[in-house]
OpenMM code with the backbone's topology and positions (N, CA, C; nanometers):
from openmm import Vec3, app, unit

residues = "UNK UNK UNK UNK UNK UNK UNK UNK UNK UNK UNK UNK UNK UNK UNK UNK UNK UNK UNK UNK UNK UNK UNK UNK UNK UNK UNK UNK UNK UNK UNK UNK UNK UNK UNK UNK UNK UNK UNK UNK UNK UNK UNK UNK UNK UNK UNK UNK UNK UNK UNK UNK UNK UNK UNK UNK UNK UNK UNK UNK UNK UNK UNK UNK UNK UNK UNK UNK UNK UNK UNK UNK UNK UNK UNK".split()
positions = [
    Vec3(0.0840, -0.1188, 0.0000),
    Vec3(0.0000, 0.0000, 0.0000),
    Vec3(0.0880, 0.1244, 0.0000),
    Vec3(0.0242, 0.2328, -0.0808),
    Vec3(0.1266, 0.3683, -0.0537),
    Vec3(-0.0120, 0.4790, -0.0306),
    Vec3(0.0624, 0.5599, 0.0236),
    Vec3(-0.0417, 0.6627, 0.0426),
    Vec3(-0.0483, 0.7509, -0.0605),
    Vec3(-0.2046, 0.8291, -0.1133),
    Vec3(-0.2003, 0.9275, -0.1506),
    Vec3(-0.2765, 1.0065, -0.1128),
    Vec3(-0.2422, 1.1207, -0.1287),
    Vec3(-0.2870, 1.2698, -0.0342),
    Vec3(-0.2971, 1.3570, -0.2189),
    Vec3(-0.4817, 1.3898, -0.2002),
    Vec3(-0.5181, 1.4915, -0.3118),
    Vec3(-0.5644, 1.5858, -0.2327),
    Vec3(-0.5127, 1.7105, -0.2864),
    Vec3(-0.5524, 1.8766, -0.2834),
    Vec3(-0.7284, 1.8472, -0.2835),
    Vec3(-0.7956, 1.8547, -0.1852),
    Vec3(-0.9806, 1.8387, -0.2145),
    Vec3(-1.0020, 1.9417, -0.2999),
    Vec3(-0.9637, 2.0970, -0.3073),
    Vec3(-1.0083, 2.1522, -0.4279),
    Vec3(-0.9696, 2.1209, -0.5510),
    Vec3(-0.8300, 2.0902, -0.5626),
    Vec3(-0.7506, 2.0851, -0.6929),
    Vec3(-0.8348, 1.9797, -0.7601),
    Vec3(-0.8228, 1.8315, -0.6951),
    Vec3(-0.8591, 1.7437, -0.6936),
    Vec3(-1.0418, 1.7233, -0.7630),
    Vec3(-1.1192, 1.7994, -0.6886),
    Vec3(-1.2123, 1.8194, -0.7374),
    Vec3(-1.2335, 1.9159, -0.8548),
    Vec3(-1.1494, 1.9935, -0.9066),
    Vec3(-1.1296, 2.0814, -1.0137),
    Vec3(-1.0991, 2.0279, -1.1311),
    Vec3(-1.0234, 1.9062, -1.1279),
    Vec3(-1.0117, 1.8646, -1.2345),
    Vec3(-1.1525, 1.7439, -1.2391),
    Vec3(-1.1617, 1.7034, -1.1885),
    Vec3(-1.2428, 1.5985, -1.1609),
    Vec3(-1.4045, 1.7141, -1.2577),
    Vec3(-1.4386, 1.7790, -1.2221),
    Vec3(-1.4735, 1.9160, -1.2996),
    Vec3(-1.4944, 1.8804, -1.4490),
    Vec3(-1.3153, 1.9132, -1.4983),
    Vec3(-1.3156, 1.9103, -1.6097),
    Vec3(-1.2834, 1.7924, -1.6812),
    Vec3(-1.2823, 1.7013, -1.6370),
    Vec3(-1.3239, 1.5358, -1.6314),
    Vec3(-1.4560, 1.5394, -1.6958),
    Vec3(-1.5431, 1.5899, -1.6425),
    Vec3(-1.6807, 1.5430, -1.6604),
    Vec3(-1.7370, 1.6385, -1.8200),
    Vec3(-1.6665, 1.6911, -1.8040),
    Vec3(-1.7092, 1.7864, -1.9602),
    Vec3(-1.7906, 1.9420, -1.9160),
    Vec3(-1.8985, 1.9500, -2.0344),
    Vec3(-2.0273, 1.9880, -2.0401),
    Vec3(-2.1107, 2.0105, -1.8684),
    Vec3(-2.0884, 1.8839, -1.8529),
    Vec3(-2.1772, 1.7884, -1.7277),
    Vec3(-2.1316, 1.8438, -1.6461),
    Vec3(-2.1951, 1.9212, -1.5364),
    Vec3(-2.1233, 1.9590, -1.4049),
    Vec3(-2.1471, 1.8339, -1.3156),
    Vec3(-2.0286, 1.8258, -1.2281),
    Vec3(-2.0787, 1.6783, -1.1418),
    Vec3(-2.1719, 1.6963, -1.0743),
    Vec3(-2.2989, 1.5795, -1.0206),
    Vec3(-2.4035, 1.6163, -0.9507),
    Vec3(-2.3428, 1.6272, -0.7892),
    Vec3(-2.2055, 1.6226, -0.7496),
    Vec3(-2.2295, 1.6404, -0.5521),
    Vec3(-2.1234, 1.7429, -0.5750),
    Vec3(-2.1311, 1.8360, -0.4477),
    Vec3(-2.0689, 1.9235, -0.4071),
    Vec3(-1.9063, 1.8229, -0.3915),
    Vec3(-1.8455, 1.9434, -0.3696),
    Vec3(-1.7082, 1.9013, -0.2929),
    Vec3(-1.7320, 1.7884, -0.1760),
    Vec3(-1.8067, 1.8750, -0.0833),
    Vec3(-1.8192, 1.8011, 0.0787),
    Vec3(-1.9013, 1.6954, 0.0565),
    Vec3(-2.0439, 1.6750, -0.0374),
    Vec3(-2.0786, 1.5162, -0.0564),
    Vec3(-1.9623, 1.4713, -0.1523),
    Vec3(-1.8703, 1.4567, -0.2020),
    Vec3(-1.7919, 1.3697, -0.2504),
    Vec3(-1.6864, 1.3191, -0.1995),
    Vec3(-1.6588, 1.3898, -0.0418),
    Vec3(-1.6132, 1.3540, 0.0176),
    Vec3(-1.6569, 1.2767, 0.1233),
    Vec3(-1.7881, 1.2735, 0.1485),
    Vec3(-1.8850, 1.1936, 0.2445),
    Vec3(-1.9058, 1.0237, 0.1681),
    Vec3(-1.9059, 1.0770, 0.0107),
    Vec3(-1.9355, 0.9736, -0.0404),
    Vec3(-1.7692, 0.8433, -0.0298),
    Vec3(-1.6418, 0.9085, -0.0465),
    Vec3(-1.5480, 0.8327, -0.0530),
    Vec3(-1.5309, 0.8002, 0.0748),
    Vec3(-1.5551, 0.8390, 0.1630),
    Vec3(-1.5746, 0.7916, 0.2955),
    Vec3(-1.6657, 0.6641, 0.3075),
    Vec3(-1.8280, 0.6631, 0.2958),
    Vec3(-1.8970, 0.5993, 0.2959),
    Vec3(-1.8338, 0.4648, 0.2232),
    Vec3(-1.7854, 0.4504, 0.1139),
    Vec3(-1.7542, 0.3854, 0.0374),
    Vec3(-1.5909, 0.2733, 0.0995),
    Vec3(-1.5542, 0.3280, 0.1718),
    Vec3(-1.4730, 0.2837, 0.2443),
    Vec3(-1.2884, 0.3314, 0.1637),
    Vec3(-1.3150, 0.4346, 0.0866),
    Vec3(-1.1701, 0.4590, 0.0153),
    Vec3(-1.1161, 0.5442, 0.0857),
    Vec3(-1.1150, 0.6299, 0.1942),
    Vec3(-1.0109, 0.7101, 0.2650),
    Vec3(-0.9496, 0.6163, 0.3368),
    Vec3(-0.8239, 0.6606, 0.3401),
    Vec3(-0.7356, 0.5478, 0.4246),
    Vec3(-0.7668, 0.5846, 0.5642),
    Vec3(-0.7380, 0.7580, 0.6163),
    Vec3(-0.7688, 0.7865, 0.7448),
    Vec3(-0.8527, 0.9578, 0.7587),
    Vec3(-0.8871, 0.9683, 0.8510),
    Vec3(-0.9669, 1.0618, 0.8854),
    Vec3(-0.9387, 1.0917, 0.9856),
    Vec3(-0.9720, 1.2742, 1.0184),
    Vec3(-0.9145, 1.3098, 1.1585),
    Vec3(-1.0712, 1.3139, 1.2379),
    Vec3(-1.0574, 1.2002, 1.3244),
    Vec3(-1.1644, 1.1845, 1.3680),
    Vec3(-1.1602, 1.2453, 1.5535),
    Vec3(-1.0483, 1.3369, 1.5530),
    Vec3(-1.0585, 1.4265, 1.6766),
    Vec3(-1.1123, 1.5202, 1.6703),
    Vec3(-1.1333, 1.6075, 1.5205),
    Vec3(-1.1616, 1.6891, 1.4841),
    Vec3(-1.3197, 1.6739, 1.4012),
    Vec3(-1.3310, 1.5459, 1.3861),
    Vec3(-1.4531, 1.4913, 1.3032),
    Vec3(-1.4423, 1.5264, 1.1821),
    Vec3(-1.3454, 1.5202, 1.0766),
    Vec3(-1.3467, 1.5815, 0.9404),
    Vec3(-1.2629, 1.4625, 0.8517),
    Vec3(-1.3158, 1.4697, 0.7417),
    Vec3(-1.2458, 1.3525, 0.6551),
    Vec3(-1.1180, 1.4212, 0.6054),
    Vec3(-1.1161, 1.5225, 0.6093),
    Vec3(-0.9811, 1.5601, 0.6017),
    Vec3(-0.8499, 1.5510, 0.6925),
    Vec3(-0.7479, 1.5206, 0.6307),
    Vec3(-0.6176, 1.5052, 0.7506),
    Vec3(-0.5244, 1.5835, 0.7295),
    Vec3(-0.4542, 1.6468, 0.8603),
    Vec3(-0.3698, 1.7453, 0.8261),
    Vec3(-0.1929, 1.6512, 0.8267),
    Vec3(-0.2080, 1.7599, 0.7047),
    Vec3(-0.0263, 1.6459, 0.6834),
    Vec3(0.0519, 1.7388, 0.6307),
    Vec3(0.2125, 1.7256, 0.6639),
    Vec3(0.2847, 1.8393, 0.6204),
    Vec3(0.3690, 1.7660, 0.4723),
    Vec3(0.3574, 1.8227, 0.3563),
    Vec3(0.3406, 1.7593, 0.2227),
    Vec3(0.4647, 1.8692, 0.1408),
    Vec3(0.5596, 1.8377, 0.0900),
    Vec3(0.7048, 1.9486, 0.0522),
    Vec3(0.6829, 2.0549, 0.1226),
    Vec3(0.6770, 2.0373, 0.2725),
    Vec3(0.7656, 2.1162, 0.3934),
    Vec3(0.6302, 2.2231, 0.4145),
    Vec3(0.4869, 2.1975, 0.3698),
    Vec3(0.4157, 2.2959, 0.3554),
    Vec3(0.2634, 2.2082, 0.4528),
    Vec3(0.2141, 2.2953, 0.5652),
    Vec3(0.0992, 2.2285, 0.6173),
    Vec3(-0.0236, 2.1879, 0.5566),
    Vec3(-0.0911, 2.0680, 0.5340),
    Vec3(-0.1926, 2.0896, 0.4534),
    Vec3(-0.3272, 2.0205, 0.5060),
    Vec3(-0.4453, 2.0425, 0.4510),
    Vec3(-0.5158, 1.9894, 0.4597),
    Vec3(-0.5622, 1.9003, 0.3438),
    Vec3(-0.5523, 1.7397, 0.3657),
    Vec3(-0.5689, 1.6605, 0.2239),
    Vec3(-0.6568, 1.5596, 0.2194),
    Vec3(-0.7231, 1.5102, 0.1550),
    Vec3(-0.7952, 1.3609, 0.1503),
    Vec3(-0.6949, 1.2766, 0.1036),
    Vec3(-0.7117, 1.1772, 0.2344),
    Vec3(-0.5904, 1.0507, 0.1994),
    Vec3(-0.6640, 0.9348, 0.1414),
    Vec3(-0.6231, 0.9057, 0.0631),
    Vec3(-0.7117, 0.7823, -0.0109),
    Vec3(-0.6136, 0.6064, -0.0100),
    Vec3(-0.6353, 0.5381, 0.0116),
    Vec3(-0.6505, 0.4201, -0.0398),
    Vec3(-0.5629, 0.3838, -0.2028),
    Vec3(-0.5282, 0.3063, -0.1526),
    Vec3(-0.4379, 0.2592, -0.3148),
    Vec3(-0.3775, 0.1279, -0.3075),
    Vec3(-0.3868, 0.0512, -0.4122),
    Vec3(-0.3436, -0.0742, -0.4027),
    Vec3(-0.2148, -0.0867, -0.4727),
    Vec3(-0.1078, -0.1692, -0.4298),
    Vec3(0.0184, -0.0791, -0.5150),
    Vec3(0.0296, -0.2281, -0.5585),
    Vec3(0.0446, -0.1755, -0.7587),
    Vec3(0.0465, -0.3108, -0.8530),
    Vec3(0.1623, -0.4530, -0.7695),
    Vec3(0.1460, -0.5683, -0.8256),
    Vec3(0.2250, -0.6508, -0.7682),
    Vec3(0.3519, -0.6154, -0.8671),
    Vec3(0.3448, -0.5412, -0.9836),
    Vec3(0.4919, -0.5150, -1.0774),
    Vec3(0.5885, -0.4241, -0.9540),
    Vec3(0.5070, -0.3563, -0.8632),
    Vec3(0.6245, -0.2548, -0.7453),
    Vec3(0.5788, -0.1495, -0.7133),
] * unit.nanometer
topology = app.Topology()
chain = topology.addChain("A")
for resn in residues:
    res = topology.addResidue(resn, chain)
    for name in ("N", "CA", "C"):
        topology.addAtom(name, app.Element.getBySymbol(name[0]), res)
């Protein structure tokens, strides 16, 4: 397993222009309720109650959605 940590706006910005035409039907915050529900965040700051986790990412504090990843058996 490796971790990854996406920018929730960036992240959802492209995700945006992913979809075309089509604006996506959930906000930011349901699409983050939804990857939760779904069981793909790896962790959550659940002191704070937020699916977001704060992590310091090239020397800079952040707030990120950590997701889940299966790392190929090639490495």
């Amino acid at each position: 397993m490796r971790d990854l940590f996406l920018d929730p706006l960036a992240s959802y910005q492209v995700a945006q222009q992913m979809a075309g035409n089509d604006p996506l039907p959930l906000s930011q915050q349901a699409l983050r309720h939804q990857l939760h529900q779904r069981g793909m965040l790896s962790s959550i700051d659940g002191a704070r109650k937020m699916l977001m986790v704060r992590r310091t990412l090239a020397g800079m504090p952040r707030q990120v959605l950590h997701l889940r990843t299966n790392e190929s058996a090639d490495g």
